[in-house]
ROGU-461852 format. One record per residue (C-alpha): residue number from 0; residue in three letters; chain; z, y, x. Coordinates in nm, 3 decimals. Example, Ala and Ser with C-alpha at 12.3 -4.5 7.8 and 13.67 -1.06 7.14 Angstrom:
0;ALA;A;0.780;-0.450;1.230 $
1;SER;A;0.714;-0.106;1.367 $
end
This chain:
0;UNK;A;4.492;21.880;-0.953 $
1;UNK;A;4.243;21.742;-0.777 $
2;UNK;A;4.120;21.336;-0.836 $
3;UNK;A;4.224;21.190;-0.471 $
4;UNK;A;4.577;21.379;-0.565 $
5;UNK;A;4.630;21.260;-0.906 $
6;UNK;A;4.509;20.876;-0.784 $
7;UNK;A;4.800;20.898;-0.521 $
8;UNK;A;5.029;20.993;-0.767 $
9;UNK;A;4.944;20.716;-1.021 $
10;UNK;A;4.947;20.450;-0.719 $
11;UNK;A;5.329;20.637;-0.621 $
12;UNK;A;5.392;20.529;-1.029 $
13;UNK;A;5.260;20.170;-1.031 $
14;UNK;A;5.470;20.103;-0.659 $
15;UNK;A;5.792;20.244;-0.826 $
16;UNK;A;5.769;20.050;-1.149 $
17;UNK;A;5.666;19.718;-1.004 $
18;UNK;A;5.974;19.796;-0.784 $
19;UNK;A;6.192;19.857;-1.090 $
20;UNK;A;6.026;19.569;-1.246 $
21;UNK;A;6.177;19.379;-0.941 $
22;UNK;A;6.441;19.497;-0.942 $
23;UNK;A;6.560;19.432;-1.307 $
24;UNK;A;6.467;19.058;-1.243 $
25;UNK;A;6.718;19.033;-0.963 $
26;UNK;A;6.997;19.225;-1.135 $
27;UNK;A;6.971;18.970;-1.403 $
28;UNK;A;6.862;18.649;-1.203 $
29;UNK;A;7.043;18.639;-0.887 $
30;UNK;A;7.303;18.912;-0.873 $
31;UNK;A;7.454;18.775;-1.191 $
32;UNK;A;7.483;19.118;-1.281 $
33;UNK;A;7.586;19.079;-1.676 $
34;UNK;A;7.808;18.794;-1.550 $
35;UNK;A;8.048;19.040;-1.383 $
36;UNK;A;7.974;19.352;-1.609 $
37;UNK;A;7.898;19.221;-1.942 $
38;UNK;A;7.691;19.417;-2.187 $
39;UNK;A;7.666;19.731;-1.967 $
40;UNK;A;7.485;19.468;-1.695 $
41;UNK;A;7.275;19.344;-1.920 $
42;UNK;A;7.197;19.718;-2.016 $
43;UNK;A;7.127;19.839;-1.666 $
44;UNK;A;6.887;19.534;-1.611 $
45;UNK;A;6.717;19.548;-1.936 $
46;UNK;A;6.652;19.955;-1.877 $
47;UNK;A;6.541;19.904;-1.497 $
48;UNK;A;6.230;19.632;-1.660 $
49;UNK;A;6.164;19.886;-1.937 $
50;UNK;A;6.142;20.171;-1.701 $
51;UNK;A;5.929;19.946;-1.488 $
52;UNK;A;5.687;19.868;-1.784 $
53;UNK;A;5.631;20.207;-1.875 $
54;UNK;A;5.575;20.362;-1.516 $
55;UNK;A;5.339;20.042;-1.421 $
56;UNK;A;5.148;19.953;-1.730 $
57;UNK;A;4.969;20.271;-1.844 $
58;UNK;A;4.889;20.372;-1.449 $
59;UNK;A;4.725;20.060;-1.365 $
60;UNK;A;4.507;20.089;-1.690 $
61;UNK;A;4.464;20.474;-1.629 $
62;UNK;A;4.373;20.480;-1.240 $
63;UNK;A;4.120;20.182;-1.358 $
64;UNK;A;3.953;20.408;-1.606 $
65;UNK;A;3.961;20.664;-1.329 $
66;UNK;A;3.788;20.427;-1.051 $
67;UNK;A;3.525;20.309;-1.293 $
68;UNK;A;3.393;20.653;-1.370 $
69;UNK;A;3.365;20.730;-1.019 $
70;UNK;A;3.184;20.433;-0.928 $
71;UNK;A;2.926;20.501;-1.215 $
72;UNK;A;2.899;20.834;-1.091 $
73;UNK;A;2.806;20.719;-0.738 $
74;UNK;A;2.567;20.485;-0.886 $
75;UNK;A;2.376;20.726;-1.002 $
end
């Protein structure tokens, strides 16, 4: 897999778990989501952050990792 590939791919991962970081928040803030469903809302919302943490955190630190190399590289 080539680099320009595989940075796509990690910037596909950071915009889909920002989105299901978003996406948790408004479950639980504003659709009143474990108001209506109890437990199993606050379930779905907690799962969409976690999902979002683990699909955004390690990219971002990953793709800057990846970035910095290749500006050292051009550097030189």
């Amino acid at each position: 897999m080539s680099e320009i590939v595989q940075i796509r791919l990690l910037k596909v991962c950071i915009v889909i778990g920002v989105s299901l970081l978003f996406l948790g928040h408004y479950l639980l803030s504003y659709a009143d989501l474990p108001a209506s469903m109890g437990v199993t809302g606050i379930v779905i919302s907690a799962a969409c952050i976690a999902f979002g943490l683990i699909f955004s955190l390690p990219t971002k630190m990953y793709l800057t990792f990846l970035l910095m190399k290749r500006e050292q590289i051009e550097k030189k």
